[in-house]
Backbone as CSV, one residue per row, in Angstrom:
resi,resn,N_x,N_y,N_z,CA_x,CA_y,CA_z,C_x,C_y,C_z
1,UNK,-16.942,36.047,21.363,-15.862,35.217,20.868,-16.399,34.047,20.041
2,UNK,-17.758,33.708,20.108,-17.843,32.611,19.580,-18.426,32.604,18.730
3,UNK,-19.201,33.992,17.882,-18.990,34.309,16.768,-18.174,34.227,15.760
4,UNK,-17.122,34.495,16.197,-15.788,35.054,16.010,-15.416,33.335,15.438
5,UNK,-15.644,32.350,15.968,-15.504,31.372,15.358,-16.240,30.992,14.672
6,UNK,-17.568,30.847,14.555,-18.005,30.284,13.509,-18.113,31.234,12.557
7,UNK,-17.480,32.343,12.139,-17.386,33.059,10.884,-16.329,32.723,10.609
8,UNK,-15.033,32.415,11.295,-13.684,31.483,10.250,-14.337,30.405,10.366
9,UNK,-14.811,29.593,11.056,-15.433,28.108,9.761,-16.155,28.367,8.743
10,UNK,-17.170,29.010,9.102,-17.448,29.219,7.314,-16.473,29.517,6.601
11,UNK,-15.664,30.582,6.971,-14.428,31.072,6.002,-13.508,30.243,5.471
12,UNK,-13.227,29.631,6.842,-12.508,28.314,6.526,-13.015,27.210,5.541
13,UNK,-14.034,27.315,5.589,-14.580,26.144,4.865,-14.970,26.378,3.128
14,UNK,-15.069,27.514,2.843,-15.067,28.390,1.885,-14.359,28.029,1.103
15,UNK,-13.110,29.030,1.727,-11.498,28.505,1.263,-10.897,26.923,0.732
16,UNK,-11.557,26.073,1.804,-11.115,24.475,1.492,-11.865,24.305,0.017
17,UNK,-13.359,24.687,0.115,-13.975,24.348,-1.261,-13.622,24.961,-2.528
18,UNK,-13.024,25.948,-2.359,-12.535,27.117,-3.894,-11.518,26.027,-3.784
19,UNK,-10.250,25.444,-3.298,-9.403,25.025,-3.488,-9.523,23.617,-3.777
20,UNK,-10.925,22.673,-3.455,-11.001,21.905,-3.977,-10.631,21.706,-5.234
21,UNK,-12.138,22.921,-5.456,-12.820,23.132,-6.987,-11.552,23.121,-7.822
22,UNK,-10.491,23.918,-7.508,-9.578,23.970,-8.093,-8.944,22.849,-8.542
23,UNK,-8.884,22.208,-7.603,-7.735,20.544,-8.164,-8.472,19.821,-8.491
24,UNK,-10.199,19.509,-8.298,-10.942,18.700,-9.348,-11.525,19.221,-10.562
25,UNK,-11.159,20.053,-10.372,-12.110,20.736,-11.987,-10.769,21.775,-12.593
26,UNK,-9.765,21.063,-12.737,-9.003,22.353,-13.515,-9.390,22.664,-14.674
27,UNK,-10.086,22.455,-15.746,-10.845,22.665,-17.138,-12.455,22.584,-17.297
28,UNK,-13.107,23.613,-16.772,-14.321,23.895,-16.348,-15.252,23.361,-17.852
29,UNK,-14.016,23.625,-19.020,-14.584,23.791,-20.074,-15.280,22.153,-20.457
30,UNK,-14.533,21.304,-20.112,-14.394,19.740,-20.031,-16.413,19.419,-19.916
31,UNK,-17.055,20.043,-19.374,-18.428,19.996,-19.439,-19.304,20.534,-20.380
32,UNK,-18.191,21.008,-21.323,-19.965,21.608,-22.261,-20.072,20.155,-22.986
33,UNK,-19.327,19.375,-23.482,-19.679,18.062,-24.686,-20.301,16.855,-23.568
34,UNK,-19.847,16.620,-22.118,-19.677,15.841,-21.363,-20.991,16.028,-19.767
35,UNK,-21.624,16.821,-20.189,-22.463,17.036,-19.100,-22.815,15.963,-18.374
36,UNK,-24.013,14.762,-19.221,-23.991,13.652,-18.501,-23.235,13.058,-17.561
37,UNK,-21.993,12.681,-17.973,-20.672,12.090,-17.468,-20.783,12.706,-16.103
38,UNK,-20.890,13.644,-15.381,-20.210,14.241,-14.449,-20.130,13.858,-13.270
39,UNK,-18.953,13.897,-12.936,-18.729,12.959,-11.478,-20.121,13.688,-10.368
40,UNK,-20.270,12.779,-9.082,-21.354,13.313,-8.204,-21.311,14.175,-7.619
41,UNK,-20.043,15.020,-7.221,-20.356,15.795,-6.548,-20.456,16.981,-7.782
42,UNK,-19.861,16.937,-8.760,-19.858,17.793,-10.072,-21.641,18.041,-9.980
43,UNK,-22.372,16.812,-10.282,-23.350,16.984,-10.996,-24.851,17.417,-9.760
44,UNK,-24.371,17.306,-8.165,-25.305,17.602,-7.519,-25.237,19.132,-6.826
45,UNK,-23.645,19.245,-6.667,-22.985,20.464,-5.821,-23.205,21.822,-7.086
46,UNK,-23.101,21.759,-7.852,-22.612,23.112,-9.222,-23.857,22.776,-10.291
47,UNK,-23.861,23.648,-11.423,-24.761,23.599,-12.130,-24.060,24.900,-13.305
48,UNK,-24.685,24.144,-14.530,-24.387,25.099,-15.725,-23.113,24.043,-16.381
49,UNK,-22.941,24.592,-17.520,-21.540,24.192,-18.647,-20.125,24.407,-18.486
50,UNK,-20.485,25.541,-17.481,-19.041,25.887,-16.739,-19.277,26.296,-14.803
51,UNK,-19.343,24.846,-14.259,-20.000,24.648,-12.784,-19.605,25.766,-11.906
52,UNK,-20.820,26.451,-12.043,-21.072,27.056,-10.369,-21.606,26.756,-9.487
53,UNK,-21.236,27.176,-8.083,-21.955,26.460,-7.025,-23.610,26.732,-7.459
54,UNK,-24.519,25.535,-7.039,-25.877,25.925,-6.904,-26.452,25.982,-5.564
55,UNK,-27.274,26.124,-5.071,-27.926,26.790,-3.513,-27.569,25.480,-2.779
56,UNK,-27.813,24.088,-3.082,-27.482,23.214,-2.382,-25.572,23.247,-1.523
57,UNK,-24.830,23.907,-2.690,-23.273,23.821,-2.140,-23.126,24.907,-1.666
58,UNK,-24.321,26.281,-1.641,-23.782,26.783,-0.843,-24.407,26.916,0.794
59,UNK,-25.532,26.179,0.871,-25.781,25.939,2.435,-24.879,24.375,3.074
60,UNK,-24.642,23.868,2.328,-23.662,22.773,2.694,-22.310,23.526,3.715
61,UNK,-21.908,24.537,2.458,-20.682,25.225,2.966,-20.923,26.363,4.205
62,UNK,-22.052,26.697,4.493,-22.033,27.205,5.331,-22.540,26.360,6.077
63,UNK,-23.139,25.671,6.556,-23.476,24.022,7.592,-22.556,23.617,7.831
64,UNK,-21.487,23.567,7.388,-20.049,22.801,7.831,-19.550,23.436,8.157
65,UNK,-19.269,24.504,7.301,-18.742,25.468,8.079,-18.919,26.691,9.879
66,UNK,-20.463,26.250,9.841,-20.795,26.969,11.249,-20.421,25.518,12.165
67,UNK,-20.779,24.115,12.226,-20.449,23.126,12.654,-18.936,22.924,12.816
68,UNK,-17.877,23.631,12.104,-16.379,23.744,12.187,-16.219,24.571,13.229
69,UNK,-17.020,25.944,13.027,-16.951,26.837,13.859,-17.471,26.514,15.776
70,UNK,-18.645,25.655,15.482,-19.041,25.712,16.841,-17.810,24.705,17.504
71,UNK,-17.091,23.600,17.225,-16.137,22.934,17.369,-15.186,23.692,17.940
72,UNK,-14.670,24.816,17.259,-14.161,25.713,17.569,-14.101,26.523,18.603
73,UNK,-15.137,27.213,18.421,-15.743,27.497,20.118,-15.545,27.083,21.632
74,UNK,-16.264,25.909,21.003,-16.502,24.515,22.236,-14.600,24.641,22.763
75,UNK,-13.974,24.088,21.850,-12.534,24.092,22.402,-11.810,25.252,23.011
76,UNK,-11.824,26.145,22.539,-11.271,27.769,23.418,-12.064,27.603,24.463
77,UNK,-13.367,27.791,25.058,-13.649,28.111,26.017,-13.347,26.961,26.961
């Protein structure tokens, strides 16, 4: 069972970040003239002209996400 939770926190946590991404970055394109500029989590979390996650956002998201999960756990049992 307590697997079982920390694979919806990651999932969960997944989900929260695509939907971030979504409401802070609605125009991905906004970075090819503006790279410098880029807000912090833009410029440490993603990488490239049109931000994808880089290895740092995606062990973040799974670190929070297994830490959501063990929370999880902890409470059912």
């Amino acid at each position: 069972m307590r697997w079982i939770a920390y694979v919806l926190g990651v999932l969960a946590i997944g989900f929260l970040q695509f939907i971030l991404f979504i409401i802070f970055v609605p125009d991905s394109c906004v970075y090819h003239t503006q790279s410098d500029e880029r807000p912090f989590l833009i410029k440490y979390c993603y990488e490239g002209v049109h931000p994808t996650p880089n290895v740092l956002n995606i062990v973040l998201t799974i670190v929070i996400g297994l830490a959501l999960g063990h929370f999880i756990a902890k409470r059912i049992q």
